[in-house]
N, C-alpha and C positions, 0 to 999 in steps of 0.2 A: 589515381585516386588520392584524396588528399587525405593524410590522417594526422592529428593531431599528438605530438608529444609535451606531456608535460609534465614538470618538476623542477625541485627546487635547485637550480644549477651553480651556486653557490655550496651546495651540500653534496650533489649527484651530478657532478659535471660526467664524469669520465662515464659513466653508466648510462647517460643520457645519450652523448655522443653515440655510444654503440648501437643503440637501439637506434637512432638516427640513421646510421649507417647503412643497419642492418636491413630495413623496411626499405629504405632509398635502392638497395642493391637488389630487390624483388621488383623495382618497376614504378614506387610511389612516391607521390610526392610528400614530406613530412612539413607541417608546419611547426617548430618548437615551442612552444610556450614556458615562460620562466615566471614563476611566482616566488623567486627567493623574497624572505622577509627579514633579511640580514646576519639571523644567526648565525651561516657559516664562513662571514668574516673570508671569504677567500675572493678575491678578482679571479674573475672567471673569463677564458677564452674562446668559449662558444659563443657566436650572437645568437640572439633569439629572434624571432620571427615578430613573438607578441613579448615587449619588456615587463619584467615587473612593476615598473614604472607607468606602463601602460594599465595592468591590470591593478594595481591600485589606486590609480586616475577612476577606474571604471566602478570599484569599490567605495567611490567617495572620500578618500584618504590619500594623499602624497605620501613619494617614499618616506623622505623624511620624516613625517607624521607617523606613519606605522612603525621605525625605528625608533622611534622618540616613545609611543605610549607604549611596546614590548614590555618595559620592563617593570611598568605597573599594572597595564591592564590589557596582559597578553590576547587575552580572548576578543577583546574589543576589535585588536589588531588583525585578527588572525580572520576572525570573521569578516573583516571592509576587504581582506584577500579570498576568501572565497569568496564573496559576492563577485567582487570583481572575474575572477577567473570563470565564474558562470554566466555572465553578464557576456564574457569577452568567444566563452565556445558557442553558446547559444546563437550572439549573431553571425559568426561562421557557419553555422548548421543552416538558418538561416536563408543564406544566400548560397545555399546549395555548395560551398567548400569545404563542409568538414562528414568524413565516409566514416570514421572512426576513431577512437579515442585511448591513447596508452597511458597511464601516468605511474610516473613510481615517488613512494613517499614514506616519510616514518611517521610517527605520531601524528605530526602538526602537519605535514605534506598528505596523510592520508587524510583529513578529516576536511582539510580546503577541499581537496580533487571529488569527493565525494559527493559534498553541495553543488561541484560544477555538474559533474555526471549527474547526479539528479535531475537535472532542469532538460535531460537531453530524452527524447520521446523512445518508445521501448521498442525493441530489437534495433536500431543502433550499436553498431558492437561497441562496448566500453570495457577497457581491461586495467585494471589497478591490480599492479606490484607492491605488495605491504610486507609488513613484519610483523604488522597488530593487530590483526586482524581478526585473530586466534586469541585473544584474550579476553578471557571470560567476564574480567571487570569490566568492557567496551559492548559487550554483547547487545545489553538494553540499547546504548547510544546509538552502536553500528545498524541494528535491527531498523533506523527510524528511514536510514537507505536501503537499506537491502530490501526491505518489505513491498518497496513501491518501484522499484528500477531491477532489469536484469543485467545487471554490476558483477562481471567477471573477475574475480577475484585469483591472483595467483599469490599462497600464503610463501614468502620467499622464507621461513626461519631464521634465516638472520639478517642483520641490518644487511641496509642496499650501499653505505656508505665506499668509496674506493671503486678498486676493480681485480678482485682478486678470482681465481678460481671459480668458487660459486657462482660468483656475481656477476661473472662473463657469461655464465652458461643461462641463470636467469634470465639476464638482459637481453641474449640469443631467443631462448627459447618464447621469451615477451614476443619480441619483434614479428617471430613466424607466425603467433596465435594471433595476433593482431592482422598481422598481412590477409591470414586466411580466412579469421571470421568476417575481413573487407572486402574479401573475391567472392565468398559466397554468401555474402547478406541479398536476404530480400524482404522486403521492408512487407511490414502485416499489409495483407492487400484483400480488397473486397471480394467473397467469394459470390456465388451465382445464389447458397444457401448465407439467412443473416447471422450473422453473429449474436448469440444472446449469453450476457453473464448470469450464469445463476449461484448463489449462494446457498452453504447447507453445512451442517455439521451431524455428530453422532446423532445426533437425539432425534433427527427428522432425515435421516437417511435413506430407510427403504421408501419415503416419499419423493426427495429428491430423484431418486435411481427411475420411478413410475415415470417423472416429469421427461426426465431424459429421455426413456424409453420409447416414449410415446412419440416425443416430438422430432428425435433425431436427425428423422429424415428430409424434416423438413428446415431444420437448424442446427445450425453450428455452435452447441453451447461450449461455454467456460468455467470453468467450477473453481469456485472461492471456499477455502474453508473459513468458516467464520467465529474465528477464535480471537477478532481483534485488527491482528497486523491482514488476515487478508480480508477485511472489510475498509481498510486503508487502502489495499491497494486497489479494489473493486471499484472505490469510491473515484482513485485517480485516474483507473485506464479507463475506466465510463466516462468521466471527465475529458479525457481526451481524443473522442470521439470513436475509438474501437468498436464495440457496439452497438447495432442497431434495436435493440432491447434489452431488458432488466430483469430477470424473475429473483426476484429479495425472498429468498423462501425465509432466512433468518436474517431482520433487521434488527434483532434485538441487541444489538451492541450499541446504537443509542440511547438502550435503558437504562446499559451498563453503565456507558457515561455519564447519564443524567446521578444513577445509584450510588456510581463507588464501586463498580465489578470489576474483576480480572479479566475480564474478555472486551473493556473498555473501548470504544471507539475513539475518531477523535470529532469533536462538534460537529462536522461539517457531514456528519453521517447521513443517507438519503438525500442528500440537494445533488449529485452531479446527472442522476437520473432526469431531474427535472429541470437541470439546466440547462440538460442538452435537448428536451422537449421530446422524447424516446420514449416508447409505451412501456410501460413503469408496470409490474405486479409484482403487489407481497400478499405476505402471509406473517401469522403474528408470533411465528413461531420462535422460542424463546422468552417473549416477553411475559413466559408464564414462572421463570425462575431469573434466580439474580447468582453468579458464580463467585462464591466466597470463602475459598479456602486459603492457603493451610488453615485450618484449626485441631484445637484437641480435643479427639473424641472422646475422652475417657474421662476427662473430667469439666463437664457441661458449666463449671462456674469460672470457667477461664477469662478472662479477659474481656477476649476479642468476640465472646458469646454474644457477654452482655452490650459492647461497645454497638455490636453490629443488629442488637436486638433480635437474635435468632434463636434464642431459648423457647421462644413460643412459638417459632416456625414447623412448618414441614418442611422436612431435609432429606437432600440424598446425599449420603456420604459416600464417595465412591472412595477416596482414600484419605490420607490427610491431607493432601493437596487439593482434590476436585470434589467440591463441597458447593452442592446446588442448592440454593434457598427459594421456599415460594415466595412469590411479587404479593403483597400485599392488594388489599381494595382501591387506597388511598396511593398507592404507586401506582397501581395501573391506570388512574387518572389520568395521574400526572404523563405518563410518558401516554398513552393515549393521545392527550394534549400537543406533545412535543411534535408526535407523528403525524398529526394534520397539520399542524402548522407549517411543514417542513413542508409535505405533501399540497397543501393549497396555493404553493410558489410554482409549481408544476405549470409550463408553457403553453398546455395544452390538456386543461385536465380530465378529460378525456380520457386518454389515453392511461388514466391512471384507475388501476384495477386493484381493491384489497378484497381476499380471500381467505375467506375464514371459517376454519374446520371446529364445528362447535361441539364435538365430542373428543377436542383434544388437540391442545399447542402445537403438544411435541410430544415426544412417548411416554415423558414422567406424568406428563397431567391429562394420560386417560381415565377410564373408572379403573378404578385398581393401581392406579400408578400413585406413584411414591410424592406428587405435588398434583395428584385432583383435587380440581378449587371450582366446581363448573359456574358457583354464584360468582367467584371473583374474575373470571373469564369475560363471563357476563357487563360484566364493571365495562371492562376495556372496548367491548363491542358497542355498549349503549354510550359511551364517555366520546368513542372516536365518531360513530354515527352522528352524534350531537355536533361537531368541531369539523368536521370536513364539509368540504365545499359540496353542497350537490351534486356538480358535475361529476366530481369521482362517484364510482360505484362500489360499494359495500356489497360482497354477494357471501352469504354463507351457505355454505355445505354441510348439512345432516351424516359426516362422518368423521373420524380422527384424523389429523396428516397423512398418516402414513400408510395409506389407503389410496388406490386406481381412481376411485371414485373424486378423490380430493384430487389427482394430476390431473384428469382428466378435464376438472374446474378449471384448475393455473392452464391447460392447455386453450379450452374453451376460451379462455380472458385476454391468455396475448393473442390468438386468433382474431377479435372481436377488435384489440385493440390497434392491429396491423392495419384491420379494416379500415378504420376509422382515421387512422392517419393517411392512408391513400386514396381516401375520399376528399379530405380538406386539403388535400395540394394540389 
């Protein structure tokens, strides 16, 4: 099997090499890849397989060219080398020769290998040897991979530079994790039951838990917490064809994005469902608050009260951190709006089911919950009725989410909607 090694062999020769060795001495075959970008000034004795030169061909940039703008406008440089080095695994993967993926790197070597890895389809084994991995100022940045790729990560502590002690034992112990997540990968394969992602967090939980329950046996679901990053990643592996349905119990990170929330999406939120023409149901749970913390509780004329106009909201304060604000009239319009229009791109719309529990979003906006608004509720049902296409159906349920009654709806809708796609093929 072929795997791929890569890093910068002007900085990680001697480290490269070993790992080269080491994998080739289990039986495989290594492809090396060198993305050096000149900083480590050293002529290197290894050849590569794929030259730097090559992968900066593929990046849009000559070597020369990336030497040349380093030193004003590093990132310009650094980024035409990721591109390239993704551009260049991609079509190895491709053409059925690349089983898996090692790379070791510091800063600038971890952050190319990582756009490559990115673009490579999930359980693929992909394994990065960093040093930075572990640092908290990088966490935001590093989070924009990790969130959507299962990016094996070994945190080495100290640089990979030379080959000293540690660094022998690293490179070793790389090469065998690599060898072995290549002998026993088996690629996500279609079961006999379909695949469905569903998404859910705290606040609609014991309804999630009903959905599951009921349908298990008939599906294989996947559960996104939907805090943001795994509505990124929901949005990418639906995207790439992993399942055969969608249950969005909480779409509401498109509100956030539209809002300004912490649990923010990114734009493209709700279209991979409909791009892949997959029977699609949500629920509107969530877009009955907007999550806006830290704030300070104790003294209500802080700043960020007034900025965020929450002074006259209903709030749940769960600490200073997790601070849920009610969606106004006039928001829930708006994002009403956003959600059919996303939704009316749907290849078959049909197949698309919104279900809506009208005694309650999610658990803060039942009667007695800390954000019941049932007139502004109301807003978002008659706003999205108005805006969606016909074809989809609108069906509400006379209960709160988090109620049998309300699963047993989402069960009824992808049932209905499985129907109906195995009738028009």
């Amino acid at each position: 099997m072929n795997i791929a090694v890569a890093g910068m062999l002007d900085e990680r020769e001697d480290g490269l090499r070993l790992i080269k060795e080491q994998i080739e001495k289990s039986g495989h075959k290594t492809i090396l890849i060198d993305f050096s970008i000149g900083t480590g000034g050293i002529k290197t004795r290894l050849k590569a397989d794929v030259t730097c030169e090559e992968v900066a061909t593929a990046g849009g940039m000559s070597m020369d060219k990336i030497r040349e703008t380093l030193s004003k406008e590093r990132e310009k440089a650094t980024s035409a080398m990721a591109g390239g080095l993704a551009k260049k695994v991609l079509e190895l993967y491709k053409t059925g020769e690349l089983k898996g993926i090692i790379a070791v790197g510091g800063m600038t070597g971890t952050f190319i290998t990582l756009t490559a890895m990115k673009t490579l389809p999930f359980g693929l084994p992909k394994l990065l040897i960093s040093s930075v991995t572990a640092m908290p100022a990088y966490a935001g940045r590093l989070a924009e991979y990790f969130s959507l790729r299962d990016i094996t990560v070994m945190h080495s502590v100290v640089d990979t530079v030379g080959l000293n002690p540690l660094v022998r034992s690293l490179m070793i112990n790389g090469a065998g994790a690599i060898c072995g997540m290549v002998e026993k990968y088996e690629a996500p394969g279609k079961d006999k039951k379909p695949s469905i992602a569903i998404t859910e967090f705290g606040f609609c939980d014991k309804g999630a838990q009903y959905v599951r329950s009921l349908l298990e046996q008939s599906y294989n679901f996947v559960s996104f917490h939907a805090t943001g990053l795994g509505d990124r990643a929901v949005e990418d592996l639906v995207g790439q064809g992993l399942f055969e349905g969608f249950v969005d119990m909480v779409p509401a990170n498109l509100g956030e994005y539209i809002l300004g929330g912490n649990r923010a999406s990114r734009p493209d939120r709700l279209e991979a469902a409909c791009k892949q023409g997959i029977p699609y149901i949500l629920s509107p749970c969530g877009f009955d608050m907007i999550s806006c913390g830290p704030i300070e509780r104790k003294d209500k004329a802080d700043p960020l009260w007034v900025s965020r106009k929450l002074a006259e909201r209903k709030l749940l304060v769960q600490d200073s951190i997790r601070v849920q604000a009610r969606t106004n009239a006039d928001e829930m319009q708006i994002i009403a709006r956003a959600v059919a229009e996303k939704l009316n791109k749907h290849r078959n719309k049909k197949l698309v089911k919104f279900v809506i529990p009208t005694r309650g979003f999610s658990s803060l906006s039942v009667e007695g919950g800390a954000l019941y608004d049932p007139d502004t509720d109301k807003v978002f049902v008659n706003e999205l009725r108005e805006k969606l296409d016909p074809e989809i159906r609108v069906i509400e349920v006379d209960t709160h989410i988090n109620t049998t009654e309300f699963a047993r709806a989402i069960a009824e809708a992808l049932a209905e909607s499985f129907k109906l796609q195995a009738e028009t093929r």
